[in-house]
N, CA, C and O atoms as a GROMACS GRO file, in nm:
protein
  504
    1UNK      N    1   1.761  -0.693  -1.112
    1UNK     CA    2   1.730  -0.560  -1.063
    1UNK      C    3   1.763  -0.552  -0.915
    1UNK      O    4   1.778  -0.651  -0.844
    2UNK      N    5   1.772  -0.448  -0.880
    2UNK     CA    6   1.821  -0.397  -0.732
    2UNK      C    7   1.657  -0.333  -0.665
    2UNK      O    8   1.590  -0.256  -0.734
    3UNK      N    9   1.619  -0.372  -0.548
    3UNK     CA   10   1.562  -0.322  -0.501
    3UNK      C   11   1.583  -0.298  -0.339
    3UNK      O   12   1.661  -0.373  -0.280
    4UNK      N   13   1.513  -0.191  -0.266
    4UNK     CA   14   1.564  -0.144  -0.144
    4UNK      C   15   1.368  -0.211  -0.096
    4UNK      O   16   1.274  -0.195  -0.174
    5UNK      N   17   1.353  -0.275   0.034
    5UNK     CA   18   1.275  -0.290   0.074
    5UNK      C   19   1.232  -0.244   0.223
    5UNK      O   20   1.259  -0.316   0.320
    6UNK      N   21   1.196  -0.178   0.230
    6UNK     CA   22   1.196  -0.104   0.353
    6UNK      C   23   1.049  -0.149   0.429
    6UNK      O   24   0.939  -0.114   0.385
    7UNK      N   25   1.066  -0.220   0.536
    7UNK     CA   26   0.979  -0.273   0.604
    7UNK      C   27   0.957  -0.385   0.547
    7UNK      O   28   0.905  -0.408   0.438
    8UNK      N   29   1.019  -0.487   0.661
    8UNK     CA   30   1.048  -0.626   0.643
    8UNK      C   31   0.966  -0.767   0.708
    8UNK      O   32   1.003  -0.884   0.721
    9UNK      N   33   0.832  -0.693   0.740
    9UNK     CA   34   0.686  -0.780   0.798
    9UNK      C   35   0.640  -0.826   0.666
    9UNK      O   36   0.692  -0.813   0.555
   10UNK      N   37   0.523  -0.886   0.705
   10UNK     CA   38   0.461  -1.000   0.617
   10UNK      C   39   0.436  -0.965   0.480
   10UNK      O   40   0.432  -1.047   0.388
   11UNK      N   41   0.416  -0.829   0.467
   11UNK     CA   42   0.411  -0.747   0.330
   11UNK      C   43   0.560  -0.837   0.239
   11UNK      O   44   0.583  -0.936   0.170
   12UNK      N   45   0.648  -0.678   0.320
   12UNK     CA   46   0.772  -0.650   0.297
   12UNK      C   47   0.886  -0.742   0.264
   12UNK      O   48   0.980  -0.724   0.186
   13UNK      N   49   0.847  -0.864   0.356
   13UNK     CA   50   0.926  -1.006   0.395
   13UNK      C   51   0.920  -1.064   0.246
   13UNK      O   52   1.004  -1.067   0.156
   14UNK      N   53   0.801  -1.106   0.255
   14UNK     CA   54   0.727  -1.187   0.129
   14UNK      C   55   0.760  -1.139  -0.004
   14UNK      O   56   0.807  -1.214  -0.089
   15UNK      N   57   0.732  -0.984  -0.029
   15UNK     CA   58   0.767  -0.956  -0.171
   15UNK      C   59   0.899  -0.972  -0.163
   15UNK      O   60   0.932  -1.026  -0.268
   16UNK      N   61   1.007  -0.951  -0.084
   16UNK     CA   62   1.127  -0.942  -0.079
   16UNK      C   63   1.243  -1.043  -0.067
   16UNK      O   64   1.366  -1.041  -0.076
   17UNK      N   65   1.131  -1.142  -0.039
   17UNK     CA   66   1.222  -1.282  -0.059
   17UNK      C   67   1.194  -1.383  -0.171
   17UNK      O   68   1.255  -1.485  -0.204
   18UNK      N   69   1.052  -1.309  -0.234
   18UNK     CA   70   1.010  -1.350  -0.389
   18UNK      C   71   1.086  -1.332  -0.475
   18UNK      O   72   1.143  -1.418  -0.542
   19UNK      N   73   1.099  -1.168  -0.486
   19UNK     CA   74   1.177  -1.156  -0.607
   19UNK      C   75   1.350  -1.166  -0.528
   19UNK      O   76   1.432  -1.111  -0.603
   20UNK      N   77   1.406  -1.214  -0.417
   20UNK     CA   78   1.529  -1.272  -0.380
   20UNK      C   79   1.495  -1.399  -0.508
   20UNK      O   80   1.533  -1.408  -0.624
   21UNK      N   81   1.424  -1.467  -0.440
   21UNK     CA   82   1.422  -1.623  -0.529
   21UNK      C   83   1.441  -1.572  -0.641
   21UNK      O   84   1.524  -1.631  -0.709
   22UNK      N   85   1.385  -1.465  -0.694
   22UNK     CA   86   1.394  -1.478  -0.864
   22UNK      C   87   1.517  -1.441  -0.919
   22UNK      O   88   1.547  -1.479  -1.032
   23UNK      N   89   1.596  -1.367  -0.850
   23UNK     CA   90   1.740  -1.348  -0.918
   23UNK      C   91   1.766  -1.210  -0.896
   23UNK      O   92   1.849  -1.160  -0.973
   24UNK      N   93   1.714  -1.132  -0.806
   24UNK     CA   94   1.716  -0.970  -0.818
   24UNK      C   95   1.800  -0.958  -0.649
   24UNK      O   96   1.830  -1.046  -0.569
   25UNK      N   97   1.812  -0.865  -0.647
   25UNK     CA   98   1.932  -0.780  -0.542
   25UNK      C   99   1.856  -0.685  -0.437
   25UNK      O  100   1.826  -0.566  -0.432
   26UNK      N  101   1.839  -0.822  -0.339
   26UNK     CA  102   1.721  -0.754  -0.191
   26UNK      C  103   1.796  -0.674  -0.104
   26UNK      O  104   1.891  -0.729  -0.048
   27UNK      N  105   1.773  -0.544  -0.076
   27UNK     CA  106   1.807  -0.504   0.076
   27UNK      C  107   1.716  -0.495   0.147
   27UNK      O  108   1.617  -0.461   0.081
   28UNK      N  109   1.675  -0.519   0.334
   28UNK     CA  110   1.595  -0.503   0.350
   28UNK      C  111   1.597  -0.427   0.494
   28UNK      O  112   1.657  -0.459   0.597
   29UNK      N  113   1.504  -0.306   0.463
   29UNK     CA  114   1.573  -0.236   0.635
   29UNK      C  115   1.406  -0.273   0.704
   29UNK      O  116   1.302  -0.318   0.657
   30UNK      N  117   1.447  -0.232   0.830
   30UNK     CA  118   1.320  -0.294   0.964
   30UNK      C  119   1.415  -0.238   1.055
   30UNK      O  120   1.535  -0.247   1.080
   31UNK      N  121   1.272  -0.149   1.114
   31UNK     CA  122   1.335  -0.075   1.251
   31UNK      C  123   1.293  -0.129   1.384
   31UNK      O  124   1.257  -0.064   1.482
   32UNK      N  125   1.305  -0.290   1.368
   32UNK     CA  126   1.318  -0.362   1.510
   32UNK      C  127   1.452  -0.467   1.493
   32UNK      O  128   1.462  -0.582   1.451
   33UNK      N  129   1.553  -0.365   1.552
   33UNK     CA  130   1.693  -0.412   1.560
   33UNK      C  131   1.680  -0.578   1.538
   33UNK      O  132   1.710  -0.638   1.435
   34UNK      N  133   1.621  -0.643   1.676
   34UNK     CA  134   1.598  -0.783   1.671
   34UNK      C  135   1.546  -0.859   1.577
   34UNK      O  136   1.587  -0.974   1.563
   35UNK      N  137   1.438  -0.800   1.489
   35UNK     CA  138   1.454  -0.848   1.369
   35UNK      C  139   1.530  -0.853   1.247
   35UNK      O  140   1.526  -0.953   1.176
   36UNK      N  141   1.601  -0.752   1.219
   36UNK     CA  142   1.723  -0.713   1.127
   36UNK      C  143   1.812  -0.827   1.165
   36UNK      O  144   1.831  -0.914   1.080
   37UNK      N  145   1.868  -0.839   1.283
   37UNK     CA  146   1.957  -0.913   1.355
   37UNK      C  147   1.938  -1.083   1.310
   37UNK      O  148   2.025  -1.159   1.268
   38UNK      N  149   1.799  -1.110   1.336
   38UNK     CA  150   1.753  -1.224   1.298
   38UNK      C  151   1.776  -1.256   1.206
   38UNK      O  152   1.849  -1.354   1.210
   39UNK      N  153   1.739  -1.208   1.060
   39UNK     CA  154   1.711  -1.190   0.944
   39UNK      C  155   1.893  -1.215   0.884
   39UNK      O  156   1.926  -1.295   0.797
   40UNK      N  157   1.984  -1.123   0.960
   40UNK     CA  158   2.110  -1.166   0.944
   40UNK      C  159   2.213  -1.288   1.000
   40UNK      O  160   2.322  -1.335   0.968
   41UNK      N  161   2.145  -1.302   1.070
   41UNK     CA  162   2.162  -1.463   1.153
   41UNK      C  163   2.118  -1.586   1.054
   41UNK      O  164   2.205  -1.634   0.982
   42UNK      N  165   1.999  -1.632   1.050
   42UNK     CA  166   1.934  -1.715   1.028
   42UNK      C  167   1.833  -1.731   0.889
   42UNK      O  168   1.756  -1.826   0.874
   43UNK      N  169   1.854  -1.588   0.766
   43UNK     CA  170   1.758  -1.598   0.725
   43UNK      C  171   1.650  -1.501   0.702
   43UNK      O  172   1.670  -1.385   0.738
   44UNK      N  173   1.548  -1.531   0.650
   44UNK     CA  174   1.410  -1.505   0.652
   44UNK      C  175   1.322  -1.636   0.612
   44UNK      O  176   1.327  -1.700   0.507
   45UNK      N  177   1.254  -1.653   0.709
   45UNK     CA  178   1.175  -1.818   0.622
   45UNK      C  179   1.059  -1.781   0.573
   45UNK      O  180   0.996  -1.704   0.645
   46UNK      N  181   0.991  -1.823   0.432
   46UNK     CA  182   0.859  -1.802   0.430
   46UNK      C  183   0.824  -1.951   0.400
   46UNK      O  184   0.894  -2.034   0.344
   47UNK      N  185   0.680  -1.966   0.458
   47UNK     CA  186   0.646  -2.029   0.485
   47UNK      C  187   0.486  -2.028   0.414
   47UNK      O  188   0.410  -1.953   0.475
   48UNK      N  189   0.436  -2.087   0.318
   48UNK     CA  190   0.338  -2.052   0.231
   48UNK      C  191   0.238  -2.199   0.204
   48UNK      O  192   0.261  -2.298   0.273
   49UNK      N  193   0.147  -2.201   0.116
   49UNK     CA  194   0.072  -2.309   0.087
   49UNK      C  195   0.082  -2.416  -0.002
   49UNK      O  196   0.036  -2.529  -0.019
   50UNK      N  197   0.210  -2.286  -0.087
   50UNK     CA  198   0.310  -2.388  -0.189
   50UNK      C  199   0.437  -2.377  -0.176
   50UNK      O  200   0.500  -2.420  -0.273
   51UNK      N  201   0.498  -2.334  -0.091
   51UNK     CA  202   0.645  -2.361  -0.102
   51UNK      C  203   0.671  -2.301   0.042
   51UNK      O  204   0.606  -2.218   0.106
   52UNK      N  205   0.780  -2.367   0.070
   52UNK     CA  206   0.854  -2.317   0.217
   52UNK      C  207   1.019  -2.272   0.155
   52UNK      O  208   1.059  -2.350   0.069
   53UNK      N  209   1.100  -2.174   0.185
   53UNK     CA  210   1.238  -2.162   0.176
   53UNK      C  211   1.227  -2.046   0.298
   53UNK      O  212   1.144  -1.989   0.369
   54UNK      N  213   1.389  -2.054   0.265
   54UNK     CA  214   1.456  -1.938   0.345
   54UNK      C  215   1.576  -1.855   0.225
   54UNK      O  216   1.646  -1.901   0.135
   55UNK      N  217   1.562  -1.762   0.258
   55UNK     CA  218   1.614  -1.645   0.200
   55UNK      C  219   1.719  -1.565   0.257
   55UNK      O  220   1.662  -1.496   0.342
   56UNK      N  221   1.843  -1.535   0.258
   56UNK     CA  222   2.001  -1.478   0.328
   56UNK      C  223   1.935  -1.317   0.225
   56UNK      O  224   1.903  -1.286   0.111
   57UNK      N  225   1.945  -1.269   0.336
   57UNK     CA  226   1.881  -1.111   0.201
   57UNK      C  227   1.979  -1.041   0.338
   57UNK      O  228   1.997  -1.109   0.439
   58UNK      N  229   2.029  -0.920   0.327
   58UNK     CA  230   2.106  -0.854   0.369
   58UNK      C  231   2.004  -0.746   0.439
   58UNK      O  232   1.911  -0.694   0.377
   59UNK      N  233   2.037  -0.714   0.591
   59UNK     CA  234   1.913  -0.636   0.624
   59UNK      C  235   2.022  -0.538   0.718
   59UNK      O  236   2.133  -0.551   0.769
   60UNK      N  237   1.901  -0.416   0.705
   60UNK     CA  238   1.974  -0.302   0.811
   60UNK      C  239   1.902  -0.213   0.887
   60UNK      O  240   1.823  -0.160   0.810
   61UNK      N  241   1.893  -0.181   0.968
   61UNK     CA  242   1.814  -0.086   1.066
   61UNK      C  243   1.836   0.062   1.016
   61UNK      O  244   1.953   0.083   0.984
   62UNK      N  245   1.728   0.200   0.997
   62UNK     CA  246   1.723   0.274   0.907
   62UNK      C  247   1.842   0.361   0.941
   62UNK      O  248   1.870   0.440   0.851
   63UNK      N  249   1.936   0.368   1.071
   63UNK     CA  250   2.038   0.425   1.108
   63UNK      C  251   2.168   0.349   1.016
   63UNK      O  252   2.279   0.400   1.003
   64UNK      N  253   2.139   0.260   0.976
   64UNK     CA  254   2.265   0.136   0.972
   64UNK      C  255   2.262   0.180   0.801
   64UNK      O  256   2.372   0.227   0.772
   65UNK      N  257   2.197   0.179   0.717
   65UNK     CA  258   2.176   0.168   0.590
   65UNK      C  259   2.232   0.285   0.550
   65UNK      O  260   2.237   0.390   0.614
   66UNK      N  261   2.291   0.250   0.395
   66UNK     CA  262   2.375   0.359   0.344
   66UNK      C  263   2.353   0.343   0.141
   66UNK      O  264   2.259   0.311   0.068
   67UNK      N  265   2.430   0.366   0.129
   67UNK     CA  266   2.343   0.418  -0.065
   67UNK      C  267   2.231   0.459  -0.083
   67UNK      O  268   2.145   0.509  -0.011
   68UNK      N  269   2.242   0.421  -0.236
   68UNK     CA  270   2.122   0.489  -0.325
   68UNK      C  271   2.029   0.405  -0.406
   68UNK      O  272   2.091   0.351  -0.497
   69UNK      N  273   1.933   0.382  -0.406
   69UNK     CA  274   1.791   0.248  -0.449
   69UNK      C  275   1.748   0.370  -0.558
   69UNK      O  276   1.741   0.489  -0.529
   70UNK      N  277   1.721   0.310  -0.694
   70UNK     CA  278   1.632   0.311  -0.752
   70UNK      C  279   1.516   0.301  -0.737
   70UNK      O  280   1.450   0.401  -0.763
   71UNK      N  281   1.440   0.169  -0.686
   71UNK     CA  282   1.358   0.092  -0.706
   71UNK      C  283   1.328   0.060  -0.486
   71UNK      O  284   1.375  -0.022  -0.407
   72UNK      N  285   1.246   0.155  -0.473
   72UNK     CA  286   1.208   0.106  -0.324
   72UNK      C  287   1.102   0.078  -0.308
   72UNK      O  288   1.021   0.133  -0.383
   73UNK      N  289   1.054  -0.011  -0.212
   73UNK     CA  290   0.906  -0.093  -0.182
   73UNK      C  291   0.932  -0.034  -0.075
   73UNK      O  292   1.043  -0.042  -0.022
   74UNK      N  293   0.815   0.048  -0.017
   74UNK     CA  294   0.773   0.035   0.090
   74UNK      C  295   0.659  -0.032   0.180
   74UNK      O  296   0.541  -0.019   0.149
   75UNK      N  297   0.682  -0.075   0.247
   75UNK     CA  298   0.595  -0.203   0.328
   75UNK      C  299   0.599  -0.201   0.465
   75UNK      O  300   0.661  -0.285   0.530
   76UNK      N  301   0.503  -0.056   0.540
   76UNK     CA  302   0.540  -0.038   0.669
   76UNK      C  303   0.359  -0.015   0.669
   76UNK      O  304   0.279   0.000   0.576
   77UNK      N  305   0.343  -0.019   0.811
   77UNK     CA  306   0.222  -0.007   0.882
   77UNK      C  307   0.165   0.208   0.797
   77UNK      O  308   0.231   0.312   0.780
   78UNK      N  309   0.031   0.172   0.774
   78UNK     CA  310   0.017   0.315   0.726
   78UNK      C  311   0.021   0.434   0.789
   78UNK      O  312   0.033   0.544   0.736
   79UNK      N  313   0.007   0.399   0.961
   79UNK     CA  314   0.059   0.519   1.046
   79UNK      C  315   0.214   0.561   1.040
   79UNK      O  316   0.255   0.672   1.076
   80UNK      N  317   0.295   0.460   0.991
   80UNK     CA  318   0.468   0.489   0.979
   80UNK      C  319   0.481   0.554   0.842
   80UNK      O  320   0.587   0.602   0.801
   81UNK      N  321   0.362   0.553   0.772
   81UNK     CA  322   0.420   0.607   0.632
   81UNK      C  323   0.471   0.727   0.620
   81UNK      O  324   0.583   0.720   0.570
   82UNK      N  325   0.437   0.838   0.644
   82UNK     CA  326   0.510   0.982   0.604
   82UNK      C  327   0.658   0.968   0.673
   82UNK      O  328   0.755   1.009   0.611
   83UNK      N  329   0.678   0.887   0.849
   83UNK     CA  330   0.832   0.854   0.857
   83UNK      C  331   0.887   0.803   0.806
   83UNK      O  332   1.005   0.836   0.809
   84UNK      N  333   0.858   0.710   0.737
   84UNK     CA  334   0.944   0.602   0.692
   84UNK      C  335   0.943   0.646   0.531
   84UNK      O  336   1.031   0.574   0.484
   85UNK      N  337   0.897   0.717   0.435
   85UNK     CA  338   0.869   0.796   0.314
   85UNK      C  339   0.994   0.929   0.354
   85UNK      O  340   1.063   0.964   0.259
   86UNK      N  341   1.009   0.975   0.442
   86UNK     CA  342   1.103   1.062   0.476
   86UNK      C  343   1.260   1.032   0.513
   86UNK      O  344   1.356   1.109   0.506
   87UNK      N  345   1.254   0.902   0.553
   87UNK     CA  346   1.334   0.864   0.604
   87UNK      C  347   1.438   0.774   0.510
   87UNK      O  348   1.560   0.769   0.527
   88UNK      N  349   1.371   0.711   0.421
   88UNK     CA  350   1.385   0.668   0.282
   88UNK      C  351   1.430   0.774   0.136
   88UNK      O  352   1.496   0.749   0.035
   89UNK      N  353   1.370   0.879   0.178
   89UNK     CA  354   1.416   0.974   0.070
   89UNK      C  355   1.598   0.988   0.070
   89UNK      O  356   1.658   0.992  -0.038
   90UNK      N  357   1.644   0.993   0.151
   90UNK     CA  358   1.793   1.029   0.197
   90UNK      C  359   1.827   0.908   0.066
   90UNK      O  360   1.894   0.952  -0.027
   91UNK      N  361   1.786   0.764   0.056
   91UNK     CA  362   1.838   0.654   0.003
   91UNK      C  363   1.791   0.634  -0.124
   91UNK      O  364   1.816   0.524  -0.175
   92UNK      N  365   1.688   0.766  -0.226
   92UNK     CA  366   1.624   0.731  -0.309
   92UNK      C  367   1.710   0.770  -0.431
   92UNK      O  368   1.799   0.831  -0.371
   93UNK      N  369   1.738   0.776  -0.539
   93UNK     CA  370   1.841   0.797  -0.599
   93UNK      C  371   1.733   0.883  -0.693
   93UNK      O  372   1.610   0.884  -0.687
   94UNK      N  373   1.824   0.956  -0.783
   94UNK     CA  374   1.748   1.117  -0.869
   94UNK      C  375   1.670   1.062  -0.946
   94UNK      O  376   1.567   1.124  -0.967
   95UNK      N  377   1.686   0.940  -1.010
   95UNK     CA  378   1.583   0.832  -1.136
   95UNK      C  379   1.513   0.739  -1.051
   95UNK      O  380   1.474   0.636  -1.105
   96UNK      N  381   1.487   0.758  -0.912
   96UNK     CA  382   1.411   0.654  -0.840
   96UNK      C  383   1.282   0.646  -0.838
   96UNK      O  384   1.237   0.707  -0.935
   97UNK      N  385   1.192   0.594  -0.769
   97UNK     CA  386   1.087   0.564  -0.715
   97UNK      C  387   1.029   0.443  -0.591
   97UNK      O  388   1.063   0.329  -0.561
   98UNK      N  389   0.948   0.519  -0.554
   98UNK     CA  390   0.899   0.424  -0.478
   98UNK      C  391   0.744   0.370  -0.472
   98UNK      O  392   0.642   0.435  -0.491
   99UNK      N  393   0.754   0.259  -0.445
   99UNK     CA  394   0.636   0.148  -0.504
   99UNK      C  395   0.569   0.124  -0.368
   99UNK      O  396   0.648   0.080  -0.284
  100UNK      N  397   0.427   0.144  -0.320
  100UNK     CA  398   0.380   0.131  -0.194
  100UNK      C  399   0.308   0.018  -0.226
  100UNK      O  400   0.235   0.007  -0.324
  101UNK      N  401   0.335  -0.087  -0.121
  101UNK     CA  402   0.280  -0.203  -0.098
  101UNK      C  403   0.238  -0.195   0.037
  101UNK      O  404   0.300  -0.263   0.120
  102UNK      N  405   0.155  -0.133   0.069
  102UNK     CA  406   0.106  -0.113   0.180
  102UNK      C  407  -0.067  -0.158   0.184
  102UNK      O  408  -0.116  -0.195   0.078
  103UNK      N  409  -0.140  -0.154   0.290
  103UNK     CA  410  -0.267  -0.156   0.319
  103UNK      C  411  -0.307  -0.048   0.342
  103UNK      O  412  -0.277  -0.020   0.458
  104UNK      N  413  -0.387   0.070   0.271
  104UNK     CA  414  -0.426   0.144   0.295
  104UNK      C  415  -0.418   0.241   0.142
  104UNK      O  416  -0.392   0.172   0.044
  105UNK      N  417  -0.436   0.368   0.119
  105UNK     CA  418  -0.413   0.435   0.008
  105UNK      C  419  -0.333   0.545   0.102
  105UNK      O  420  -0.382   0.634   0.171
  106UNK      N  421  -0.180   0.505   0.079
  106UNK     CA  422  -0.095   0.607   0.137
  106UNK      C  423  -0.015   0.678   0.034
  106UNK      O  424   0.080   0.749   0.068
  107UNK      N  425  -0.049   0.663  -0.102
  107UNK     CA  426   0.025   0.712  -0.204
  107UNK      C  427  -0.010   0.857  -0.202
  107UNK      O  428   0.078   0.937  -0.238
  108UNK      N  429  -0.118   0.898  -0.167
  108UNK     CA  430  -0.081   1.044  -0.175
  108UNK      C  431  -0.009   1.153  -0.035
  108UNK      O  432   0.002   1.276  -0.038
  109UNK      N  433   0.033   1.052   0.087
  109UNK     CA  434   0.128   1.093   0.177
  109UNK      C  435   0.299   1.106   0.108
  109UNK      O  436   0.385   1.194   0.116
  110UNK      N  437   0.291   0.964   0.035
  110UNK     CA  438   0.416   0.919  -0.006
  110UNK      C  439   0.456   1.025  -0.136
  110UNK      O  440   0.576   1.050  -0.145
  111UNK      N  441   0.368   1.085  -0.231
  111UNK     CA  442   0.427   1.195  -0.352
  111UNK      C  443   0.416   1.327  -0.301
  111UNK      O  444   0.454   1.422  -0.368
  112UNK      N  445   0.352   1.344  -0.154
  112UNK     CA  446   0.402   1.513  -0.062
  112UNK      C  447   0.581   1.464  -0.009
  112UNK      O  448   0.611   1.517   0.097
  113UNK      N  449   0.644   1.412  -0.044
  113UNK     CA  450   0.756   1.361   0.014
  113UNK      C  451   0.876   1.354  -0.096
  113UNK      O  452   0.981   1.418  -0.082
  114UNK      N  453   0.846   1.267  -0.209
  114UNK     CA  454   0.900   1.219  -0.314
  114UNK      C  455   0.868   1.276  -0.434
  114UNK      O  456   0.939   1.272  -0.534
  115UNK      N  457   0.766   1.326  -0.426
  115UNK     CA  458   0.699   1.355  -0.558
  115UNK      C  459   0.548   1.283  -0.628
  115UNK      O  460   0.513   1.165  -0.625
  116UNK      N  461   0.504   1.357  -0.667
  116UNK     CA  462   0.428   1.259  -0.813
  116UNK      C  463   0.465   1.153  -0.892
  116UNK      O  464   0.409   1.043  -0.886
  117UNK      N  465   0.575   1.184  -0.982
  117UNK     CA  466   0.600   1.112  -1.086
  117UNK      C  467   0.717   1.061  -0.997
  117UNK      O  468   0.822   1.071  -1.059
  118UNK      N  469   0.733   1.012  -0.875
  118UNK     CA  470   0.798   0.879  -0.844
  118UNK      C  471   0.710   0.821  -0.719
  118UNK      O  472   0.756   0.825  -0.605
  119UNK      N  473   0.598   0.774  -0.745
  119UNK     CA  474   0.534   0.748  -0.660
  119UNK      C  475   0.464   0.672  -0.726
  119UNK      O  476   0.427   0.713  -0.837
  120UNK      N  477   0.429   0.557  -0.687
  120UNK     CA  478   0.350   0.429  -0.741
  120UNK      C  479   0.269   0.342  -0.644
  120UNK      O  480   0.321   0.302  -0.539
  121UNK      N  481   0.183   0.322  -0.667
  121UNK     CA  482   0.067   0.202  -0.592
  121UNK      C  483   0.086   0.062  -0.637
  121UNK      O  484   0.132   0.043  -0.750
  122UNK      N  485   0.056  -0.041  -0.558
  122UNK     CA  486   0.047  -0.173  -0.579
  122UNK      C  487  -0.084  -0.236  -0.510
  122UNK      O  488  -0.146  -0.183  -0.418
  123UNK      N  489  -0.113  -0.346  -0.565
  123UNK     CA  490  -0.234  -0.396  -0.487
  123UNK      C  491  -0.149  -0.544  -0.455
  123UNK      O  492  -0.093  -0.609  -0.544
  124UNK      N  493  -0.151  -0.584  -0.302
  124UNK     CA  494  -0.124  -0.713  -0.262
  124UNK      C  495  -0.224  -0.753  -0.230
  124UNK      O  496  -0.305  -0.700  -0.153
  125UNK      N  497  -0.239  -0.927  -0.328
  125UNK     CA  498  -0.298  -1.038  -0.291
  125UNK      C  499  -0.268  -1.172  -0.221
  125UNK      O  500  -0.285  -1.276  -0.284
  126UNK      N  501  -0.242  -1.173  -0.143
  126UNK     CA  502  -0.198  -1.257  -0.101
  126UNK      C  503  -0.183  -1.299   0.018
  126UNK      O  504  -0.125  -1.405   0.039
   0.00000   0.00000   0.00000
C-alpha cells in the first residue's frame, strides 16, 4: 500500500518507518526543511526497546510535494491541524482518506476540511 505521511516527528516518524519495514510505499512531508533534508541524507533512525533500524523513506517539505495519496496519516502537533488538514487536501485523491494519529481529538477539525466519510481516528500506543 501507498501511504502519504504528513508530519514526520515521533508520531509520524515511527508509524512511517513501521509500515516502511513492512513492505508499503512511505512518503513523508515535515515542514522543517532541515529535517526533510536530514531524513534525505541519512535516513530516519528509530530507535526502540526492541529493535533499532534506519529507514531511506523519501521526504518533502509541503511546498516540494506533488500527487495524489489515498491513504494519509496525519501526525502534526494539534494546534497545526486545520493547516496542515488544508494543506493536505490539494494531495488527497477523490477515494481518499485521512487517518489522524495525533494526540488530541482533532477528527472533528479534520472532516470540516475533508469530510465525514474520509476522516478516521487512531489511538497511538506507544
Amino acid at each position: 500500500m501507498k501511504f502519504l505521511v504528513w508530519g514526520a516527528g515521533a508520531i509520524g516518524g515511527t508509524i512511517g518507518a513501521h509500515l516502511a519495514r513492512a513492505g508499503h510505499e512511505i512518503t513523508f512531508v515535515d515542514r522543517a526543511e532541515e529535517h526533510v533534508a536530514a531524513i534525505n541524507k541519512a535516513g530516519l533512525r528509530i530507535e526502540g526497546p526492541l529493535t533499532q533500524f534506519v529507514c531511506r523513506i523519501p521526504s518533502f517539505t509541503p511546498d516540494e510535494l506533488n500527487g495524489e495519496f489515498e491513504r494519509i496519516v496525519l501526525a502534526v502537533k494539534a494546534q497545526d491541524t486545520e493547516a496542515a488538514t488544508r494543506a493536505l487536501a490539494a494531495h488527497l485523491s477523490a477515494d481518499g482518506y485521512v487517518v489522524s494519529a495525533q494526540n488530541g481529538l482533532n477528527e472533528l477539525i479534520i472532516k470540516d476540511v475533508v469530510g465525514d466519510a474520509r476522516t478516521m481516528g487512531c489511538f497511538v500506543n506507544f
